[in-house]
Steps between C-alpha positions, in 0.01 A plus 500: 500500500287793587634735822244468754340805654768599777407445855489783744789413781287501754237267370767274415652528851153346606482213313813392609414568885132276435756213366741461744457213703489459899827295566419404873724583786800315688674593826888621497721592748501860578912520433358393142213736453632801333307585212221285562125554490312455833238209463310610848456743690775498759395590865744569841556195700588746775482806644786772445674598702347208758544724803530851560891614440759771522554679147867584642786444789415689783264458826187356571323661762190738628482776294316686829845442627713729224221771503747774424792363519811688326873498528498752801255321650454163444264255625699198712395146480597196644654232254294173584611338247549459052324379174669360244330365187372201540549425892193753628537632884292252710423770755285812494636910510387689786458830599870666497607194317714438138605207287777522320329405097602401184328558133277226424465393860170417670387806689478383920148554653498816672669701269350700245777743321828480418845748534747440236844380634665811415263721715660307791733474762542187727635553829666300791285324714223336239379900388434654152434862406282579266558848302171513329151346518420173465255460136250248413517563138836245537293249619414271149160390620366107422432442178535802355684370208284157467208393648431085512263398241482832316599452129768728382590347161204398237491260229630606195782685634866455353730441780798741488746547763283725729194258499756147555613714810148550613391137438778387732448715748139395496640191612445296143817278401319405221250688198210363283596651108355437236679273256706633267370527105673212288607719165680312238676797234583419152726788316485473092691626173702356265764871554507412884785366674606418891734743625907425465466330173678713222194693286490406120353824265170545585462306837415675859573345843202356644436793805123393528560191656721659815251801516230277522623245750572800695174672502314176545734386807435841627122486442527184756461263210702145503637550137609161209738637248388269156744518277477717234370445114566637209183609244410121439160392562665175575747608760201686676295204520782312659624742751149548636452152538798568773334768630287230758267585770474877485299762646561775205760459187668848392620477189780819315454557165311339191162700598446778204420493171778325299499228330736314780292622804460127567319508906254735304470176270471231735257716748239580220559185319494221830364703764275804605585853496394717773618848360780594212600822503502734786454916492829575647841628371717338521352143562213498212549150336428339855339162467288327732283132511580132600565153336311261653485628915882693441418863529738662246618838496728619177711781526685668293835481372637833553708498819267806647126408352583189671599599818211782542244240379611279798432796754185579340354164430749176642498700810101544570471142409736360742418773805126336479637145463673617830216686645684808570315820597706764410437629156706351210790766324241585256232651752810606750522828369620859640404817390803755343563786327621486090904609524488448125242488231324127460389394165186289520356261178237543345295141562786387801552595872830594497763338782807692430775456721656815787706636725305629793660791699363701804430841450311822661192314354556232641554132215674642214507238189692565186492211210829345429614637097483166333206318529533210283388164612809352429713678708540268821745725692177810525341240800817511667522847485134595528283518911203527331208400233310830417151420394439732216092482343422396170497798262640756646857642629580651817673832506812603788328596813169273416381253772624104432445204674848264526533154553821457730729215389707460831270256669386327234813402375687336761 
């Protein structure tokens, strides 16, 4: 079989973003929404806070009252009454008047500034002293956090901690998401083996699968573990068969050019190919079509090709089937200087693996010594993907753009 013309990454990055599918939206529970994709936009139910209120402990009162005041001489008000949170003071502050106020606690008509507690003194008799003048900067105004009916969170937005905070306090119990991306993953190899089995010459444990899992689980997918074949066209047939209803099948291994690359086989042989072969290092032999309506992306066997073809390519496929906004790891890049020299290839974007550092120059990236695809533990030890052009190097001191690892990974 003939090697194709090589696809440029970000070309193939498209046609996987045109394919994905739009997998509807359900409703969760906002204790159960982390890491999900916003369906809606999401507007305030309320306003925040609902009433004016004090920023601190202290003293509500006129701040015509305090004009001046200090600790020699103070300005002395009578005590009509206190604020806590929650229970606001029915009555209204007067001229010469106080309440007694607690943070978070409506602010009483009347007032219009506030003395922290420890610029006080209470006296006998229902009197306070105040040492310094009262401010209205520790007033929080209405709705100066959230407004009712404005929309602070937008569809396509993945909820993280901050944003489930803000959706509750928005007064939502409850979130539209979209649904989660079905992906069924089939690992291959006649040399592979699951982990805590003794390893007979010439077999590997099978690290692709749990890598995988992970990055698919992390990309908000709901993942199916098939179990895995050997290189037997047979086998293959009957562990896709368990494969089901699936949005996307990700297949590890059996994608180059040997003679028992067998989902290179069965894609050109029972279904249509998209794109084989992809201009990247490491990653190339990346595979891409369907059988039948199953999208079906191969990836390669190496433990690293395959993981950095799922951030390239898995990923932009299943942040459209999600309808995220922010850009996939591919196009989330930062701009660094070269610690260390970069090799580039001659016909391949290069995604070597680094260690970014901060320096005088701000995003220092130096390429980790052994960049061989098969060496699994250079992702755990890398932050970042620099993006190095086809055909040429980049020297020490040279501008680089980086792909950070950190949130893409977990």
């Amino acid at each position: 079989m003939d090697a194709p013309r090589a696809l440029a990454p970000l070309d193939a990055l498209g046609i996987l973003q045109q394919d994905a599918p739009n997998l509807g939206s359900e409703r969760v529970e906002l204790v159960d929404a982390l890491g999900r994709v916003l369906a809606d936009d999401l507007a305030s139910l309320c306003d925040h806070p609902g009433v004016d209120n004090s920023a601190l402990d202290g003293y509500a009162c006129r701040v015509a009252d305090t004009a001046g005041a200090r600790e020699a001489a103070p300005a002395r008000l009578r005590l009509v009454g206190e604020a806590p949170a929650g229970r606001p003071y029915a009555g209204r502050v007067g001229p010469g008047e106080a309440v007694r106020i607690f943070t978070g606690a409506a602010v009483p008509d009347g007032a219009d500034g506030i003395v922290p507690v420890e610029a006080s003194r209470e006296r006998e008799g229902g009197r306070v002293e105040l040492l310094q003048p009262a401010r209205a900067a520790d007033v929080r105004r209405r709705a100066q956090d959230l407004a009712d009916g404005q929309v602070y969170l937008h569809r396509g937005r993945r909820l993280d901690a901050a944003a489930i905070g803000l959706a509750g306090g928005m007064g939502h119990a409850s979130v539209p998401v979209a649904r989660r991306p079905r992906v069924a993953l089939l690992t291959t190899g006649d040399e592979v083996v699951d982990p805590g089995r003794p390893l007979q010459p010439g077999q590997v444990y099978d690290s692709n699968a749990a890598s995988l899992m992970a990055l698919g689980q992390a990309a908000g997918a709901a993942m199916l573990l098939l179990p895995r074949v050997g290189d037997d066209a047979a086998a293959l047939d009957r562990a896709l068969e368990q494969a089901g209803s699936v949005d996307l099948l990700l297949t590890s291994g059996g994608v180059s050019m040997g003679r028992y690359d067998r989902v290179r086989d069965l894609l050109f042989g029972q279904g249509a190919v998209r794109f084989w072969k992809v201009a990247m290092k490491p990653g190339g032999p990346a595979l891409y079509g369907r059988l039948g309506e199953l999208p079906v992306l191969g990836l390669p066997g190496n433990p690293v090709s395959s993981m950095v073809v799922f951030l390239v390519l898995a990923r932009a496929f299943l942040d459209a089937a999600l309808g995220r906004t922010d850009p996939p790891p591919y196009l989330d890049r930062r701009p660094a200087r070269a610690g260390t020299p970069f090799r580039g290839a001659a016909l391949k974007e290069g995604l070597p693996r680094a260690r970014l550092t901060y320096g005088e120059q701000g995003l220092v990236a130096a390429a980790l010594t052994n960049q061989s695809s098969g060496v699994l533990r250079s992702m755990s030890e890398a932050d970042a993907l620099a993006v190095v052009p086809a055909g040429r190097d980049i020297a020490p001191g040279e501008a680089i753009d980086v792909i950070p690892l950190a949130g893409h990974l977990r």
